[in-house]
C-alpha positions, -999 to +999 in steps of 0.1 A: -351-311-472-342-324-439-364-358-431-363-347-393-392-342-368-384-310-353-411-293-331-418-259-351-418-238-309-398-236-284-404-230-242-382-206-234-377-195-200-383-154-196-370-129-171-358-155-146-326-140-138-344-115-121-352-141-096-389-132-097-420-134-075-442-120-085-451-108-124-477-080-145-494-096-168-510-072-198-523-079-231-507-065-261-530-039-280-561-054-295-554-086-278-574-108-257-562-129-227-580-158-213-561-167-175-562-201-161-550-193-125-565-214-091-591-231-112-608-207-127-605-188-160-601-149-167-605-127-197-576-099-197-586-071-220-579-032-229-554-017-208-558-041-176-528-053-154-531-085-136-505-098-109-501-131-113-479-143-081-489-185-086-493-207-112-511-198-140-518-206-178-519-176-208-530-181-237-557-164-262-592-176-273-595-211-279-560-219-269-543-199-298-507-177-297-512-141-284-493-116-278-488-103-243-470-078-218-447-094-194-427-076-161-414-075-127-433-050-105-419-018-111-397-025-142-403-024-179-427-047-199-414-070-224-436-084-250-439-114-264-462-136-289-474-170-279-485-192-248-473-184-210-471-207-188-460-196-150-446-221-130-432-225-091-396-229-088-389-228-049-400-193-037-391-180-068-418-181-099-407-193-138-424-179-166-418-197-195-431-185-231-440-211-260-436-190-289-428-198-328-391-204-336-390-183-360-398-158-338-377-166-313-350-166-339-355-134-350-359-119-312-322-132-304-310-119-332-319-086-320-305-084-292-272-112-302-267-088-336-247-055-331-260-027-347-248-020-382-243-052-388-235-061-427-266-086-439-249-112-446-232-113-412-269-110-396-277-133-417-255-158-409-260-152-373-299-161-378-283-194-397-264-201-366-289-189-335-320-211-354-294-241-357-290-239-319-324-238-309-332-266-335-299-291-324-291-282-287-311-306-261-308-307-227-298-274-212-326-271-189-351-295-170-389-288-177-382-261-209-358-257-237-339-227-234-336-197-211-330-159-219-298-153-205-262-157-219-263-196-208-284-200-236-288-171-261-299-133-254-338-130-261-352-095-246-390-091-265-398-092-300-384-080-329-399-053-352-412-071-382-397-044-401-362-051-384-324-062-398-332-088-375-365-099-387-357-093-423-323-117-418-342-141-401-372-144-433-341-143-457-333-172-445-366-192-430-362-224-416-323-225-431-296-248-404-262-261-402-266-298-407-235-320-399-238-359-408-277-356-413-284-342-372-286-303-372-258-284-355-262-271-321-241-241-332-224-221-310-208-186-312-186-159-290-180-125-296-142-121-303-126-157-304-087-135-309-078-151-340-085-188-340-110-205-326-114-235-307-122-272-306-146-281-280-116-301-262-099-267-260-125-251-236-132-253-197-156-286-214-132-309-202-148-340-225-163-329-260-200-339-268-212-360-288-221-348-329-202-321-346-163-316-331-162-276-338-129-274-354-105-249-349-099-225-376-080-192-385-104-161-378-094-127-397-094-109-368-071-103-344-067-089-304-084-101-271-104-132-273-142-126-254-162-156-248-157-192-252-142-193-287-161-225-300-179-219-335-186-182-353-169-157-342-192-125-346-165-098-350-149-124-373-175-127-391-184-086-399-148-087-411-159-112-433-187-099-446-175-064-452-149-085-478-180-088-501-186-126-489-220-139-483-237-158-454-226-190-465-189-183-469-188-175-433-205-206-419-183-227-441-157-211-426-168-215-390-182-244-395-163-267-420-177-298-438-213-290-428-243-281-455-268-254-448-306-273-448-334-263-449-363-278-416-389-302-431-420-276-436-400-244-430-390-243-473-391-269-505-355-266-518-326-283-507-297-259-502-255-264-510-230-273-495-220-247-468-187-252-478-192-242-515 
């Protein structure tokens, strides 16, 4: 078990590509909302829409994770579980969600998964999407992660009867650990046969921790996307071979051990290379 203080959520920044100013705020079915807006508090019940369009605070009854509708005037609601918190950025509003990683984990990886993806290949992409969230620091001031391709893909829950959920429970609390510090793992889609060392990207200095080496992917053709750790079409190739989630991180990510989080599971797992 990994003796590392990790914070068990994440703030994740939501829908801000859409450059928002205003959002609709609903609670999920059954739920209760209590709304801290310009000093006072609301309860948001039933089927009730509330426009939030300043600052504002969302949680459930005594503080607790709920689960909510979020959206842009006019668009789709996505739903999440956890705390909101809406912020001022400029003209433009931030909404950012604490939720569970877990959850968060599996949300990605139903969106970052394709569909008909072998399980061990989901899998390992829940291996790889929960190491980021766990090891990568710094990509944003004031929250951890967004919900766009600068970060990793996050569009609403998951089904809790899902692939995604059910690869992402399969492996609970499991990350790539490198030296003792947990892998900020990255990934690309098609990395055209090998793929790269972080020196060998538009990253003109690498950082600091795990160097990504550059390894021999199965697959051939056009690279897409950066080429630094798992490639994902790579690894369906390798999974359809009969080889397990984690052959294909010890592939991708050589002389690393998959771990499990302190409080996430009891047993200490192999080598990732074995």
């Amino acid at each position: 078990m990994l003796a590392l203080t990790i914070a068990a959520t994440v703030h994740i920044s939501v829908l801000g590509s859409f450059h928002p100013v205003q959002f609709e705020l609903q609670p999920a079915a059954g739920q209760t909302l209590m709304v801290e807006s310009e000093g006072r508090t609301e309860v948001l019940e039933g089927e009730h829409t509330l426009p939030l369009t300043g600052p504002a605070k969302v949680a459930g009854r005594n503080g607790a994770a709920v689960r909510f509708r979020l959206a842009l005037p006019g668009s789709a609601a996505r739903e999440y579980i956890g705390k909101l918190e809406v912020r001022r950025a400029g003209v433009e509003l931030l909404a950012i969600v604490e939720m569970d990683r877990e959850t968060a984990v599996a949300a990605i990886v139903e969106v970052e998964g394709a569909a008909g993806l072998p399980d061990e290949a989901r899998k390992a992409q829940a291996i790889v999407t929960r190491s980021y969230l766990a090891g990568a620091h710094n990509r944003h001031l004031g929250y951890d992660f967004c919900d766009s391709e600068h970060c990793q893909l996050l569009k609403g829950l998951s089904h809790p009867t899902s692939a995604a959920s059910r690869a992402t429970l399969a492996t609970r609390g499991q990350v790539l650990v490198y030296k003792g510090d947990v892998v900020p793992a990255m990934y690309s889609a098609n990395c055209g046969g090998h793929t790269k060392t972080l020196a060998q990207t538009k990253w003109a200095t690498p950082q600091a921790g795990y160097p990504f080496f550059s390894v021999v992917c199965p697959l051939r053709g056009k690279a897409l996307g950066h080429g630094v750790g798992m490639c994902q079409m790579g690894a369906i190739d390798i999974a359809h071979h009969g080889y397990n989630a984690r052959i294909i991180l010890g592939h991708y990510f050589p002389d690393t051990t998959i771990e499990a989080l302190s409080g996430q599971c009891s047993r200490r797992s192999r080598s990732a290379r074995s």
